[in-house]
Every structure is written in C-alpha cells, then in structure tokens.
C-alpha positions as CSV (number, residue, x, y, z in Angstrom):
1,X,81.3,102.8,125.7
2,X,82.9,100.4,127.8
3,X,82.5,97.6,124.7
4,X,83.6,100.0,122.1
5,X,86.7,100.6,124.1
6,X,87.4,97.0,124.7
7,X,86.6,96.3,121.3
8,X,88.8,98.9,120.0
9,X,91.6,97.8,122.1
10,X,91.7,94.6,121.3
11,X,91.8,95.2,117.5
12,X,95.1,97.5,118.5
13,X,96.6,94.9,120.1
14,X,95.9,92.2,117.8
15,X,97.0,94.2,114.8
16,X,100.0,95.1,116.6
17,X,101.1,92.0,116.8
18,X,100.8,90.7,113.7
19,X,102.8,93.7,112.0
20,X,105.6,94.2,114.6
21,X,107.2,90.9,113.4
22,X,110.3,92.0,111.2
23,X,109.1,91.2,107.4
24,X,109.7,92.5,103.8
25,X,107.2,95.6,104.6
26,X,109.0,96.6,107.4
27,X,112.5,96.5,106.8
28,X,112.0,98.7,103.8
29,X,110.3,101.3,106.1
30,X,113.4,100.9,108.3
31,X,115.7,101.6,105.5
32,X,113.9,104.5,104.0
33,X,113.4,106.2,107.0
34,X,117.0,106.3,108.1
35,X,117.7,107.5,104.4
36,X,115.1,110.1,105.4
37,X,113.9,109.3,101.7
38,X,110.3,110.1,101.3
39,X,109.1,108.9,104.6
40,X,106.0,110.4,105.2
41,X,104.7,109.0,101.7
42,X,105.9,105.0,102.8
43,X,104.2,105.6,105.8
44,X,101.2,107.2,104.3
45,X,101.3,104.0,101.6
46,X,101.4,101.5,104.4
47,X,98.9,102.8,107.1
48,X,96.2,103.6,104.7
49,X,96.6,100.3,102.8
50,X,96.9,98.2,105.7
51,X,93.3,100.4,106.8
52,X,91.7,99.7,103.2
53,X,92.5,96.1,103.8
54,X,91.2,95.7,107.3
55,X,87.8,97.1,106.2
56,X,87.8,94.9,103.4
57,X,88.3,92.4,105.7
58,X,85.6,93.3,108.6
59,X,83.1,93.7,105.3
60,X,83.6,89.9,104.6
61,X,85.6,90.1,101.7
62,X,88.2,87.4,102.9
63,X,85.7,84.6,102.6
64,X,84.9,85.9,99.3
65,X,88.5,85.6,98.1
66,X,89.1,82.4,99.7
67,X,86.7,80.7,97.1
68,X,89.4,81.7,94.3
69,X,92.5,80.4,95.6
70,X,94.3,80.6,91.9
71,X,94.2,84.6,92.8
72,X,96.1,84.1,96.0
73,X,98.6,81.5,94.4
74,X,99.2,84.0,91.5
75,X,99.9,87.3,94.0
76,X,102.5,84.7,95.7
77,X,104.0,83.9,92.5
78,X,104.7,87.7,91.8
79,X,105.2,89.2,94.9
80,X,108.0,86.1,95.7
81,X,109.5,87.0,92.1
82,X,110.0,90.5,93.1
83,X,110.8,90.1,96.8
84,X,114.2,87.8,95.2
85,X,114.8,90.6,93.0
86,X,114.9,93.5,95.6
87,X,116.6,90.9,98.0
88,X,119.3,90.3,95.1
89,X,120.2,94.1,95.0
90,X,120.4,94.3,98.3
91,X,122.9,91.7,98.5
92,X,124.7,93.7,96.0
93,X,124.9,96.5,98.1
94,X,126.6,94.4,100.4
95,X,129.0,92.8,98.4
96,X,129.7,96.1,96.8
97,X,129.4,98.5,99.7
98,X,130.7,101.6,97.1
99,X,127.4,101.7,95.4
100,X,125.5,102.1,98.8
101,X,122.7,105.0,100.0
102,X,123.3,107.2,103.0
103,X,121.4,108.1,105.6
104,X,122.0,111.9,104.9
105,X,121.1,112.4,101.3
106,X,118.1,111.7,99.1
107,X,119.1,110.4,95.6
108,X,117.3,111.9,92.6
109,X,114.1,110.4,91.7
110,X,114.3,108.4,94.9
111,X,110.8,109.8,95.5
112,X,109.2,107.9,92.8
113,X,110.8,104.6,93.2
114,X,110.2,104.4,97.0
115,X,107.0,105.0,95.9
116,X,106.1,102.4,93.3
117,X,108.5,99.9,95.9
118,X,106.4,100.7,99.0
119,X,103.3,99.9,97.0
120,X,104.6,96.4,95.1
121,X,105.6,96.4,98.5
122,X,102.5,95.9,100.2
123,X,100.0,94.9,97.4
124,X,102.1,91.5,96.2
125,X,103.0,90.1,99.7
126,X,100.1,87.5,100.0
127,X,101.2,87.6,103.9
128,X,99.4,91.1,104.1
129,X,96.3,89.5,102.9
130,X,96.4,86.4,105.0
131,X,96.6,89.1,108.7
132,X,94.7,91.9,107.2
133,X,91.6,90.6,105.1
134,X,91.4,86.7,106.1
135,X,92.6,86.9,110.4
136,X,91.6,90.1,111.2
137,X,88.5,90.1,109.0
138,X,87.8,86.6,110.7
139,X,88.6,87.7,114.2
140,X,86.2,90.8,114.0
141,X,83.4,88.5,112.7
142,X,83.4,87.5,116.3
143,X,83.4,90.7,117.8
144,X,79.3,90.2,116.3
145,X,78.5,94.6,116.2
146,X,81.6,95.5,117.4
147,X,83.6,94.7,114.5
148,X,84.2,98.1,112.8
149,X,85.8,99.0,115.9
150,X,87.6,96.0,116.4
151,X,88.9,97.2,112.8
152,X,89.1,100.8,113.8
153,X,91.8,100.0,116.9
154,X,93.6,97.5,114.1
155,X,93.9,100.5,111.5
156,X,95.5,102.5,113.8
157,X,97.9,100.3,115.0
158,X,99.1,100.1,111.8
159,X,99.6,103.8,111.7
160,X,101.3,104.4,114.9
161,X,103.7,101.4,113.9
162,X,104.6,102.6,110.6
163,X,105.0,105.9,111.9
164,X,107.3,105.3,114.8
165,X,109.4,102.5,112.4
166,X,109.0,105.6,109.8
167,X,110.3,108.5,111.7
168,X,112.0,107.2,114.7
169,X,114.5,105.4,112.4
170,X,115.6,109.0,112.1
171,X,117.4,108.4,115.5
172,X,119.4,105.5,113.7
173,X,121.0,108.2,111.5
174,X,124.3,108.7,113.5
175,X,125.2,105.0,113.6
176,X,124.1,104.1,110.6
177,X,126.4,107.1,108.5
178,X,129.3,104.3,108.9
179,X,129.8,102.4,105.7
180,X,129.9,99.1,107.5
181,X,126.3,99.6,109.4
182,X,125.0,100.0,106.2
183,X,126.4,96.6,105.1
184,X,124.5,95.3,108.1
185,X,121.3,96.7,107.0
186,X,121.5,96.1,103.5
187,X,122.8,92.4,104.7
188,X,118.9,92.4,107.0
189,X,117.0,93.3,104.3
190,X,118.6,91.1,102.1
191,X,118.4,87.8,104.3
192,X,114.6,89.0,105.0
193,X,113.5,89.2,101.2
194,X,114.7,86.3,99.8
195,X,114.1,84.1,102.5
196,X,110.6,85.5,101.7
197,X,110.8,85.9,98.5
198,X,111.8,81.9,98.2
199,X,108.8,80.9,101.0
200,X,105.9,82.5,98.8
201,X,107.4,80.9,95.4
202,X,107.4,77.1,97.0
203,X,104.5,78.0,98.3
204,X,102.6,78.7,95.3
C-alpha cells in the first residue's frame, strides 16, 4: 500500500508540474471558463485526453512513435498553423476590443466551437505528446510494476488542474466584465499562441 501511495503521488506531482506551466491548452481553459462557455465539456476534453494519453504512454506507445519522427514533425506543422491562426484573432480582439466576448453571456453555437477548439486544442500541440506519452510514459517505465499507478496519480492531476483552471476562473468574472481586462486576456492568449504557434513551425 505504502508503494502504491508513493507511486501514485509521485505521478500527481510530476504531472502537475508539467501542465501548470501557462501554455496554449491552458489559457483557452482560462478564457472559456470566465466566459462560463461550455466549461464542463473543455474540462471533460482535457482531463480525459490528457488520461488516454498517459496510458498510452505507461503502455509503451511513446517509443513506438519515436521510430516515425515525420508523424511528430507533421502534428507540429499543423498544430503551429492553427495555434498562429487562433493567436491572430485574438490579437484582433485586442486591437478591436468592440467585437470582444463577455464573461456573462454565452454566444450562440459557442458550444460547438469551444468544442472542436478544445479538441484541435489538445490533439495538434506536439508539446502534449512530448509530457504525456514520451516523459511520463518514460518516467513510469521506471516505477518497474508500479507504473499504472504512477499513471493513475498523473491522470488525476490533470483533472483537478483543469477543473480548478475550469471552474474557479468563475471567480475572475467580476474583474474581468471591464472591457479593458478583457484586452489583457485576449492580449495573454494572443502572445501565448503565437509565440507557440511560431516555436512548433521552426521547429518542424
């Protein structure tokens, strides 16, 4: 019991870590969940992919992948493409402040397109393969028969992360109904995707 628990603990901690760090994935959970636009469903999207991926990982799929390293050049290629895209209309939000979301309405078939977002999102950021499948996967190798629940405590630090991000945003909502904080947020994301957006496309 004692191992499990160790084991388990320090798959939360490490998992923690690598997600806390401000990225794409996260400030779009930010900003949807102080629009209060479809929140539980980004969460949802993000916990149980992150989960899916981890397991892949732990199962030994990452050294797999690594022996086709055109796959992972080509996921940079598109995720960067579309990271500079939604970067670029965030930008616009900025420059054009009138055409900006509040945090106390959800637009019309914002449900959808938070949706499909959240998913492109998370499945073309090569940087969610590289800490889920290849470090983790690699760091719960050495955990020998504990692995699964190295992966286990990882999984659900992605959960509890997403949901707090998800959620407590919510507590944003008063400071963030001034036109201006919005411009601030908008200017975060922006900043975040492309610089993002531009690493994965020289990278590749």
């Amino acid at each position: 019991m004692n191992h499990a628990l160790t084991a388990a603990a320090a798959g939360f901690g490490t998992g923690l870590s690598l997600i806390v760090a401000i990225g794409a994935q996260n400030a779009f959970v930010l900003r949807q969940g102080v629009r209060r636009d479809a929140v539980l469903a980004v969460v949802g999207i993000c916990a149980l992919s992150d989960a899916l991926l981890i397991a892949l990982g732990v199962g030994g799929v990452g050294a797999v992948v690594v022996a086709w390293p055109g796959a992972v050049r080509a996921v940079g290629l598109v995720g960067g493409a579309f990271l500079l895209c939604y970067g670029a209309l965030a930008a616009r939000r900025v420059l054009r402040p009138g055409t900006g979301l509040h945090a106390d309405g959800e637009a019309a078939g914002s449900r959808r397109r938070a949706i499909l977002t959240c998913l492109a999102m998370t499945w073309l950021n090569p940087h969610v393969y590289l800490d889920t499948v290849f470090l983790l996967g690699s760091l719960a190798a050495d955990r020998g028969p504990m692995r699964w629940t190295f992966g286990l405590g990882a999984a659900f630090a992605s959960l509890c992360w997403f949901a707090a991000l998800g959620f407590g945003a919510r507590l944003l909502g008063r400071f963030l109904a001034r036109p201006t904080a919005w411009r601030v947020l908008d200017g975060l994301v922006a900043v975040t995707m492309l610089a993002l957006g531009a690493t994965l496309m020289a990278g590749s």
